[in-house]
MDAnalysis code that builds the backbone (N, CA, C; Angstrom):
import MDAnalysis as mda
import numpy as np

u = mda.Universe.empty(225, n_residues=75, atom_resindex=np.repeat(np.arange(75), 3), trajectory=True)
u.add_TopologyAttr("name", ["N", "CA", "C"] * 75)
u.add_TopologyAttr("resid", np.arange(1, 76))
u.add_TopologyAttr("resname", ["UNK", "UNK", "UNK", "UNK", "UNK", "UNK", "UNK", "UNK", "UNK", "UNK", "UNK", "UNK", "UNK", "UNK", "UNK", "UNK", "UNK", "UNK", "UNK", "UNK", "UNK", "UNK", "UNK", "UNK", "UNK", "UNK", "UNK", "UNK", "UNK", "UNK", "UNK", "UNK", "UNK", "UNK", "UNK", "UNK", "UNK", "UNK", "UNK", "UNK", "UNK", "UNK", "UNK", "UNK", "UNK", "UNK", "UNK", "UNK", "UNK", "UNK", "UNK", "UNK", "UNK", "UNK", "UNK", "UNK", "UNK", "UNK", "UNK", "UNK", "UNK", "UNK", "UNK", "UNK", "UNK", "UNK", "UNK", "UNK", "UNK", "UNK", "UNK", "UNK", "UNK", "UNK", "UNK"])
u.atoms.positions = np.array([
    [20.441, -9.583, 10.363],
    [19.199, -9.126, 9.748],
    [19.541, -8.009, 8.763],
    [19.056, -7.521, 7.713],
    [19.093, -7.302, 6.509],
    [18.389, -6.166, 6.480],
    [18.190, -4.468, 6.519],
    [17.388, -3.863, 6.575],
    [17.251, -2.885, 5.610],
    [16.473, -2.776, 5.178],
    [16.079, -1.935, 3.311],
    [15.865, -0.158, 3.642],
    [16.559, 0.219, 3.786],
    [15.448, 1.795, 4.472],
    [16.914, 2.733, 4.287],
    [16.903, 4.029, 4.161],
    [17.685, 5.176, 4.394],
    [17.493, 5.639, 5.770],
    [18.278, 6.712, 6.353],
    [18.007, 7.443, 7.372],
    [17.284, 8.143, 7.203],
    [17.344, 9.535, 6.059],
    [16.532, 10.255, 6.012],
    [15.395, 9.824, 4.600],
    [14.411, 9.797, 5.065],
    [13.458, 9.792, 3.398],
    [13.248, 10.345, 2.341],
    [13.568, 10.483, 1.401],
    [13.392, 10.764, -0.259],
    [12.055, 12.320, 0.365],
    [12.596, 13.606, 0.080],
    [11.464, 14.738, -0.433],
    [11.170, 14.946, -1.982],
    [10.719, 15.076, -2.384],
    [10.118, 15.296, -3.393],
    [8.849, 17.148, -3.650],
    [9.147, 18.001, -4.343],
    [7.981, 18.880, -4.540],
    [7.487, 18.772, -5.791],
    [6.110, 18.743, -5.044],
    [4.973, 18.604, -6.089],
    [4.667, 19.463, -7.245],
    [4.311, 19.332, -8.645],
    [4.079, 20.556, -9.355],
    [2.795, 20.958, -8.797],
    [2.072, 21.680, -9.577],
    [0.490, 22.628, -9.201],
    [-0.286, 21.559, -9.806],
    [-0.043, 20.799, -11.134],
    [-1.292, 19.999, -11.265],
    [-1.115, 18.627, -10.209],
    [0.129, 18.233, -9.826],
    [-0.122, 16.886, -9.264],
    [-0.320, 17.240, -7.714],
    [-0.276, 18.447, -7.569],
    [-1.006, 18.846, -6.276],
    [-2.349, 18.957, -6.535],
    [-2.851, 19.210, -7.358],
    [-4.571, 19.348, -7.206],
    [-4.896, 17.861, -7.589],
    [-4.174, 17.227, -8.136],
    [-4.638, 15.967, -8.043],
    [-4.104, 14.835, -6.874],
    [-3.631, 15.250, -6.241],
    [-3.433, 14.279, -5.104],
    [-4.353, 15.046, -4.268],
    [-4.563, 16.370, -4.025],
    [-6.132, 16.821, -3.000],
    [-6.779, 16.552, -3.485],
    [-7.384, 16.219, -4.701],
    [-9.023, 15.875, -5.225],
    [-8.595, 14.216, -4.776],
    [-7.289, 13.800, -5.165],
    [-7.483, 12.086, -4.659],
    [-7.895, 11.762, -3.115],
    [-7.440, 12.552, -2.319],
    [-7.331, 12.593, -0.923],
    [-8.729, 12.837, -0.544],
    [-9.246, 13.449, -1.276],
    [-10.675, 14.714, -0.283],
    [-10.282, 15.689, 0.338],
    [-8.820, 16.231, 0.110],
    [-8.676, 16.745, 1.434],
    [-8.248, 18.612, 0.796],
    [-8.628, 19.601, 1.044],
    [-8.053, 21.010, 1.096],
    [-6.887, 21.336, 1.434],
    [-5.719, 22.021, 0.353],
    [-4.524, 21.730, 0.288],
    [-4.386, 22.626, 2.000],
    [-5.029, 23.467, 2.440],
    [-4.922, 23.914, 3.898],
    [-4.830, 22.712, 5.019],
    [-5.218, 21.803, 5.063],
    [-5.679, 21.033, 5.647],
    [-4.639, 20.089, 5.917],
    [-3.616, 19.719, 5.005],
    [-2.558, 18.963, 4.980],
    [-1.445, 18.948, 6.084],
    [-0.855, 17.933, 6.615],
    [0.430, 18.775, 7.822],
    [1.040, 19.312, 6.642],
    [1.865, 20.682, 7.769],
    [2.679, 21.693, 7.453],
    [3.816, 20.717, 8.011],
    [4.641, 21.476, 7.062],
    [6.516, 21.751, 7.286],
    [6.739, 22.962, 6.318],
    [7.669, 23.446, 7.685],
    [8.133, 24.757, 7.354],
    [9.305, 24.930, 5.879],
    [9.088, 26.150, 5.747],
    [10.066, 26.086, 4.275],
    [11.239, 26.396, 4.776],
    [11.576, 26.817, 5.979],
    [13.060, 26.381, 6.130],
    [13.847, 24.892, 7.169],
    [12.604, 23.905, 6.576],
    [13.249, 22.803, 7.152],
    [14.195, 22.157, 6.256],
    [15.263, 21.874, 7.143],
    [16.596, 20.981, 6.656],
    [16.259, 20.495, 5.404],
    [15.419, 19.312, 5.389],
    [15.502, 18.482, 4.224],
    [14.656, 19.256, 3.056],
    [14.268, 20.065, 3.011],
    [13.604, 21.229, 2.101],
    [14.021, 22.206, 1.631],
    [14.866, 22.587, 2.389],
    [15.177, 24.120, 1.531],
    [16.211, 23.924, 1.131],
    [16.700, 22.845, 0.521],
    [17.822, 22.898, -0.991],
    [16.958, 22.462, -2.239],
    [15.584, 22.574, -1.795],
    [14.807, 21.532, -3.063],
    [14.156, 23.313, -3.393],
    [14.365, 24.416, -2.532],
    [13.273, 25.714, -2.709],
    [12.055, 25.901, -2.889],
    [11.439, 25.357, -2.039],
    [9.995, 25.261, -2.362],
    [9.327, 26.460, -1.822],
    [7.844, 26.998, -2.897],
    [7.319, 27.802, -2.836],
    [5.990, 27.449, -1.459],
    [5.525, 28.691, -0.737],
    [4.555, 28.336, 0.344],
    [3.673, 28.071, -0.364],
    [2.497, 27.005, 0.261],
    [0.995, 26.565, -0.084],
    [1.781, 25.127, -1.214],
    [3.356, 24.988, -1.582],
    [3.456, 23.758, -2.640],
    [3.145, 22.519, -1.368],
    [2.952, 21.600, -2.024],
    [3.129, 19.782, -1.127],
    [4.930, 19.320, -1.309],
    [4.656, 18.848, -0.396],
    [6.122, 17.900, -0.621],
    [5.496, 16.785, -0.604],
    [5.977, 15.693, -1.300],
    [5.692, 14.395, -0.866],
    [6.935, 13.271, 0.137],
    [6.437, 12.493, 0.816],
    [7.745, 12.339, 1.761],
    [7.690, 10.999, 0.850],
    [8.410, 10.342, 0.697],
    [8.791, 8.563, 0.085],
    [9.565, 7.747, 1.596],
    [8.330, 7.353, 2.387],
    [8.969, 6.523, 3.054],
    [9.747, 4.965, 3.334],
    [10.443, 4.383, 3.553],
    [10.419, 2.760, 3.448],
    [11.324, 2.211, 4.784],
    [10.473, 1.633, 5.384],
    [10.837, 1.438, 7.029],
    [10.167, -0.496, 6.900],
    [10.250, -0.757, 7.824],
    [10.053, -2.273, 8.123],
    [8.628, -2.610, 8.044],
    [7.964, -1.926, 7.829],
    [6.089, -1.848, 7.964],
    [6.009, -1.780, 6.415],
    [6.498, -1.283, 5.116],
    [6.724, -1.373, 3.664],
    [7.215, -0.108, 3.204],
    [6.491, 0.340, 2.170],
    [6.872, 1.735, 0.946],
    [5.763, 2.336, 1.265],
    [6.022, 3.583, 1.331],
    [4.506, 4.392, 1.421],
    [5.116, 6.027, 1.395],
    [3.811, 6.590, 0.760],
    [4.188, 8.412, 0.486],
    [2.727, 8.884, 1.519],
    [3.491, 10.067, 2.169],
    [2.935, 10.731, 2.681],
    [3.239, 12.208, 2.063],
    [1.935, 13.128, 2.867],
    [1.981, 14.570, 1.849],
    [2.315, 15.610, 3.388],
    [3.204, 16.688, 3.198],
    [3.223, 18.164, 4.019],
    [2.922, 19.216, 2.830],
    [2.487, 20.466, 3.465],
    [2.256, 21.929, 2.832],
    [3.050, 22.386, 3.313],
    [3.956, 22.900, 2.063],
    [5.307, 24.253, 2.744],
    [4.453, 25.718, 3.308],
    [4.721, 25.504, 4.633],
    [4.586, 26.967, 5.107],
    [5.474, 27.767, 6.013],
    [5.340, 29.373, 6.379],
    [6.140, 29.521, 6.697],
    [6.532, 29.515, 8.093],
    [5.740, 29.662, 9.163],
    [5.778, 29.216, 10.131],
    [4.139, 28.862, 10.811],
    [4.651, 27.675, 11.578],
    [4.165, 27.037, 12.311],
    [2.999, 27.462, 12.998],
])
């Protein structure tokens, strides 16, 4: 069997406008979003500022799909 996927998933940080436009797409208050901390592994070589989005790029056996976290600083 043949399987399409990485171990870890593609991070990505968001600028300020494509963060207000993925919360106005969502409905949702950039507070409101899951958190990950800004000193998680797969984040803090990318330096992201608190209150930015990351976007995650997933691709597992179910298809392609992005999900959103808010860098904060703790939990």
């Amino acid at each position: 069997m043949d399987y399409d996927f990485d171990l870890v998933a593609k991070h990505e940080l968001l600028d300020e406008k494509t963060t207000k436009e993925v919360a106005k797409k969502l409905q949702t208050p950039i507070g409101k979003f899951p958190k990950i901390l800004k000193s998680d592994p797969q984040i803090v070589k990318l330096n992201p500022k608190l209150g930015q989005l990351v976007a995650i790029h997933r691709n597992d056996l179910t298809g392609k799909y992005v999900y959103y976290r808010v860098v904060v600083e703790s939990a």
